[in-house]
FINUFI-264414 format. One record per atom (N, C-alpha, C): atom name; x, y, z. Coordinates in Angstrom, 1 decimal, decimal comma. Layout:
<pt at="CA" c1="X" c2="Y" c3="Z"/>
...
//
This chain:
<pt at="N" c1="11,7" c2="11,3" c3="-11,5"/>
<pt at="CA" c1="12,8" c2="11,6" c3="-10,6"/>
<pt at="C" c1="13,4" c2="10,3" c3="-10,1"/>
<pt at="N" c1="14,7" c2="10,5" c3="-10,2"/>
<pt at="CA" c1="15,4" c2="8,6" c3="-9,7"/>
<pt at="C" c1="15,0" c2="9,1" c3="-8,1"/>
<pt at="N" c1="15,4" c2="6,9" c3="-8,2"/>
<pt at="CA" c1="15,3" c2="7,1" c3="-6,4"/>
<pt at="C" c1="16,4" c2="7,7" c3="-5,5"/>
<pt at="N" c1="16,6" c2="8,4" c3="-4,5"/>
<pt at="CA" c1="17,4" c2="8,9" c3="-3,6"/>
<pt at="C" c1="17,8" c2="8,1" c3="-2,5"/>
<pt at="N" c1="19,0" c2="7,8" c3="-2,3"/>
<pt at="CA" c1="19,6" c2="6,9" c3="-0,9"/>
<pt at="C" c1="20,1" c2="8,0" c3="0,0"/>
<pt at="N" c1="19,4" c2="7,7" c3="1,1"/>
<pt at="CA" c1="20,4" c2="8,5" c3="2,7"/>
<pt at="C" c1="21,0" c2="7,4" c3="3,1"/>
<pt at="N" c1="22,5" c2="8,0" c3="2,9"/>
<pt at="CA" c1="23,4" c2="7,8" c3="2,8"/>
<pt at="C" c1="23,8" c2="7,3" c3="4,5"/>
<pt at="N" c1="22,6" c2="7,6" c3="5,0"/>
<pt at="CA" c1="23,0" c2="8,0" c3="7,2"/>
<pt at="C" c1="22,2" c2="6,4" c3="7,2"/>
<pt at="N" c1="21,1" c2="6,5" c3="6,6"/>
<pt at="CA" c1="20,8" c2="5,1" c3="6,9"/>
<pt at="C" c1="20,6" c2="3,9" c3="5,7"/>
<pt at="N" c1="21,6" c2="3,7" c3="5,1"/>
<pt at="CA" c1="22,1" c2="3,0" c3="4,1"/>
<pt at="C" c1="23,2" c2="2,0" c3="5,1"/>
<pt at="N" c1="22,9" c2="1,1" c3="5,2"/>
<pt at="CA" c1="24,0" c2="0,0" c3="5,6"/>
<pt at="C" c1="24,3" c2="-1,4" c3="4,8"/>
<pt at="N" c1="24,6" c2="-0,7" c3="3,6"/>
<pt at="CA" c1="25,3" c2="-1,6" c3="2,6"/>
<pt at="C" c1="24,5" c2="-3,2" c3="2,4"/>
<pt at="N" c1="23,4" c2="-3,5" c3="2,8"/>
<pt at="CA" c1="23,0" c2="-4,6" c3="2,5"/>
<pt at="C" c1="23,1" c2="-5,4" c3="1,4"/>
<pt at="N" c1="23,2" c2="-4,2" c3="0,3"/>
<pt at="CA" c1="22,7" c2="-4,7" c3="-1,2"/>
<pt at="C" c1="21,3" c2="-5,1" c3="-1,9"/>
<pt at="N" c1="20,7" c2="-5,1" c3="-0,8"/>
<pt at="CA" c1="19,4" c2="-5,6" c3="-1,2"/>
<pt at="C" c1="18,8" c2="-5,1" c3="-2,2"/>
<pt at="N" c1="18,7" c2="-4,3" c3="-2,7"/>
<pt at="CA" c1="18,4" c2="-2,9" c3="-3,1"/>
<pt at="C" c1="18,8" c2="-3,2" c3="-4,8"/>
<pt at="N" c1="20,4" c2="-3,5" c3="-4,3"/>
<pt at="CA" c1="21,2" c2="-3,9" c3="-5,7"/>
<pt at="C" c1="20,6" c2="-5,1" c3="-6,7"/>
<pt at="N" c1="20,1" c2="-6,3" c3="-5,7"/>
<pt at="CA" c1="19,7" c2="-7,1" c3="-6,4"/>
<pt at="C" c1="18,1" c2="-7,2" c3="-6,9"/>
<pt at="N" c1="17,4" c2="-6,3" c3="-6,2"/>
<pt at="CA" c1="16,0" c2="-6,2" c3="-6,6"/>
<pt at="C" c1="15,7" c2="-5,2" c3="-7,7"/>
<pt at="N" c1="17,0" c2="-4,5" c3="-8,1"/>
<pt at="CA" c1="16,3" c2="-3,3" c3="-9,2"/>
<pt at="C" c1="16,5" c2="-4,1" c3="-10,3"/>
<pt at="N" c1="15,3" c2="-3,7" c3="-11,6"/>
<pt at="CA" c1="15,5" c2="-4,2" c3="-12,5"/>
<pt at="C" c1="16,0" c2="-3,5" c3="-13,6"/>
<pt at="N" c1="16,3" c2="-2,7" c3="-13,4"/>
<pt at="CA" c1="17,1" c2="-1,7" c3="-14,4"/>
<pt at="C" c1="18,6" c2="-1,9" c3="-14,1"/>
<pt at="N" c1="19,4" c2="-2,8" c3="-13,4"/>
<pt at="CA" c1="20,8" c2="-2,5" c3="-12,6"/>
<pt at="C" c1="20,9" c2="-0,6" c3="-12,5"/>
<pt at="N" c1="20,2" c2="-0,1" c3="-11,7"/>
<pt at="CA" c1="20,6" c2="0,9" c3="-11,7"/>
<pt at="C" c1="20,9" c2="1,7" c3="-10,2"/>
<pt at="N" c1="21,5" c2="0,4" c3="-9,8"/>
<pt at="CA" c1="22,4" c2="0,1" c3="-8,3"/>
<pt at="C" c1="23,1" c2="0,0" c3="-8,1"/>
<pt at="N" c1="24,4" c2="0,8" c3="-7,6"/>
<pt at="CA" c1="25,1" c2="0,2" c3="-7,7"/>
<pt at="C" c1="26,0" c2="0,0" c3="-6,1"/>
<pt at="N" c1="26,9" c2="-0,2" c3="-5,7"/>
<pt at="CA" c1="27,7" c2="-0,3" c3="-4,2"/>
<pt at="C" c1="29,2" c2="0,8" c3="-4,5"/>
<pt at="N" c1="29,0" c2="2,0" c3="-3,8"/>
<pt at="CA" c1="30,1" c2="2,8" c3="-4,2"/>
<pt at="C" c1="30,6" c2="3,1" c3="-2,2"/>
<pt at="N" c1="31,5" c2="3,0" c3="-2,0"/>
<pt at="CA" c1="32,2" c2="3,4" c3="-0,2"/>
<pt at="C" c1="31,1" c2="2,4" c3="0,6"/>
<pt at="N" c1="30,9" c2="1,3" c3="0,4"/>
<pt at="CA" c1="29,9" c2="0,3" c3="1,1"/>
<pt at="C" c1="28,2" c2="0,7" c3="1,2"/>
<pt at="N" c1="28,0" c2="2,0" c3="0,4"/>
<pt at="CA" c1="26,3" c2="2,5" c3="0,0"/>
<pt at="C" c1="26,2" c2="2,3" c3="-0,9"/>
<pt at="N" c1="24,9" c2="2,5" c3="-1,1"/>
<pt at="CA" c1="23,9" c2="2,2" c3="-2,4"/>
<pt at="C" c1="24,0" c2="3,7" c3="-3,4"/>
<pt at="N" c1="24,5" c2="3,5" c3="-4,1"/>
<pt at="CA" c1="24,3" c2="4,5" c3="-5,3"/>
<pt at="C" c1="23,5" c2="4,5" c3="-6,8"/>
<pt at="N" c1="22,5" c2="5,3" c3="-6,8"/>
<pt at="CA" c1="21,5" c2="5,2" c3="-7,6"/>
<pt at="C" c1="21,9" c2="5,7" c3="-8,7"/>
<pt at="N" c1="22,0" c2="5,5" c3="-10,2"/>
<pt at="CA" c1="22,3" c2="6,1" c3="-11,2"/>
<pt at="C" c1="20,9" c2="6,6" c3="-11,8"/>
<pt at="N" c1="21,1" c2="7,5" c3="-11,9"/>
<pt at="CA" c1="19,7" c2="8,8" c3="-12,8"/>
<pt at="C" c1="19,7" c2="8,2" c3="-13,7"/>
<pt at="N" c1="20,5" c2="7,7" c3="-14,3"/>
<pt at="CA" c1="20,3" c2="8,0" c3="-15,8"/>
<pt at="C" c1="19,4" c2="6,2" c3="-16,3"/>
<pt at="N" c1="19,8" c2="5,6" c3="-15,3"/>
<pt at="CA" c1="19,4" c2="4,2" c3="-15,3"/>
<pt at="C" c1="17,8" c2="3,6" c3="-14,8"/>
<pt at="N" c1="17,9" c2="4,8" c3="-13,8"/>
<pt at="CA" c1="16,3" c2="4,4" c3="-12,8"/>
<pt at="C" c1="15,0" c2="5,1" c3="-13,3"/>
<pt at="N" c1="14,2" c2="3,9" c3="-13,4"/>
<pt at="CA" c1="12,8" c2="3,8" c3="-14,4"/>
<pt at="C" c1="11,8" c2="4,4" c3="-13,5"/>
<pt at="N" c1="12,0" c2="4,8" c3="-11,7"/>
<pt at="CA" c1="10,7" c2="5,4" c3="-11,4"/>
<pt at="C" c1="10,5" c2="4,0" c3="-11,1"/>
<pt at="N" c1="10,5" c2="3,0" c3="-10,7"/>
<pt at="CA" c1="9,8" c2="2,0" c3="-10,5"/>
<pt at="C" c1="9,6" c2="1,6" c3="-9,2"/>
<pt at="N" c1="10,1" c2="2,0" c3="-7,9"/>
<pt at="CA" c1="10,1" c2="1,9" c3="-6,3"/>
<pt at="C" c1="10,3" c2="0,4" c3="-5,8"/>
<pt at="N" c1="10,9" c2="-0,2" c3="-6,7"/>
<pt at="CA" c1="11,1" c2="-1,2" c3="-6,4"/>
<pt at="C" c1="12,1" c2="-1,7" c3="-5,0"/>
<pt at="N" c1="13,3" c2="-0,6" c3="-5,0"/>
<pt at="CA" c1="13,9" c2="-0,6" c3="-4,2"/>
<pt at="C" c1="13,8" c2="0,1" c3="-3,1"/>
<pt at="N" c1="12,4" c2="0,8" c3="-3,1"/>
<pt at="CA" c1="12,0" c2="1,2" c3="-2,1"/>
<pt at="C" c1="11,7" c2="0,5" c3="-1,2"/>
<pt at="N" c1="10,9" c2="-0,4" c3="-1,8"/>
<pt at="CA" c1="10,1" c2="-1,8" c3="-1,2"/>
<pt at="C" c1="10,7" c2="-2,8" c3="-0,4"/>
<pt at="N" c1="12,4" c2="-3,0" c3="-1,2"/>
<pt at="CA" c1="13,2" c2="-3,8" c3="-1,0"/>
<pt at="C" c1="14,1" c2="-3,6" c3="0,8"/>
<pt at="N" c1="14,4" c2="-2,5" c3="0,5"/>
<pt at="CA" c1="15,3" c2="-1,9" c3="1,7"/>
<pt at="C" c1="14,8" c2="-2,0" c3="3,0"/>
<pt at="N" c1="15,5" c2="-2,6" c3="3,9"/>
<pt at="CA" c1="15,2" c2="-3,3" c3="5,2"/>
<pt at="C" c1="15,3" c2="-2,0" c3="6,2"/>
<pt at="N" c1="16,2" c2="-0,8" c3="5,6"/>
<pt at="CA" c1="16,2" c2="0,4" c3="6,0"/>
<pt at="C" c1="15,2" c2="1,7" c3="6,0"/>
<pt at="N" c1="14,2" c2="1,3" c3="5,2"/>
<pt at="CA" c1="14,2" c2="2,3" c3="4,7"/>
<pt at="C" c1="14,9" c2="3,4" c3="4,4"/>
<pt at="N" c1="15,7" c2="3,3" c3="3,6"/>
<pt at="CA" c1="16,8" c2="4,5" c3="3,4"/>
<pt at="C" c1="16,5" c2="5,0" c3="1,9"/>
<pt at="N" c1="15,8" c2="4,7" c3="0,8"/>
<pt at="CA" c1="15,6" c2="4,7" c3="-0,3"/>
<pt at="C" c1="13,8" c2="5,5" c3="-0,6"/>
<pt at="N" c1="14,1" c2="6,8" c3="-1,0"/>
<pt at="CA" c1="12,7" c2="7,3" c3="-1,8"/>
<pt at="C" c1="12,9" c2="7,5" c3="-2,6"/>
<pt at="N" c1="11,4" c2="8,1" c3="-3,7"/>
<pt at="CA" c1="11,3" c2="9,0" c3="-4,5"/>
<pt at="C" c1="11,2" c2="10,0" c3="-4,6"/>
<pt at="N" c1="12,4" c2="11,0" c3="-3,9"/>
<pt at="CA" c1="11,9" c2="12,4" c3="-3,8"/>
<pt at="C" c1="12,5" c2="13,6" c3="-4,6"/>
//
């Protein structure tokens, strides 16, 4: 299952964008948008996010 961004607490940092290694981040309306088809399952950007805004669920 790709990672999920809430979108309520997403504040565009990018952090997110630059820590995945798949580029499968991207910045779409100033949030984080995750592409399915790109994300490895790796929680990397879970890790990353100063928000916690990003799971696996």
């Amino acid at each position: 299952m790709p990672a999920n961004v809430d979108k309520e607490k997403c504040t565009g940092c990018e952090t997110c964008v630059a820590e995945c290694p798949s580029e499968a981040i991207s910045m779409v309306d100033e949030k984080a948008e995750v592409d399915s088809e790109a994300c490895i399952d790796c929680g990397v950007c879970i890790d990353a996010c100063p928000e916690e805004a990003i799971s696996l669920e």
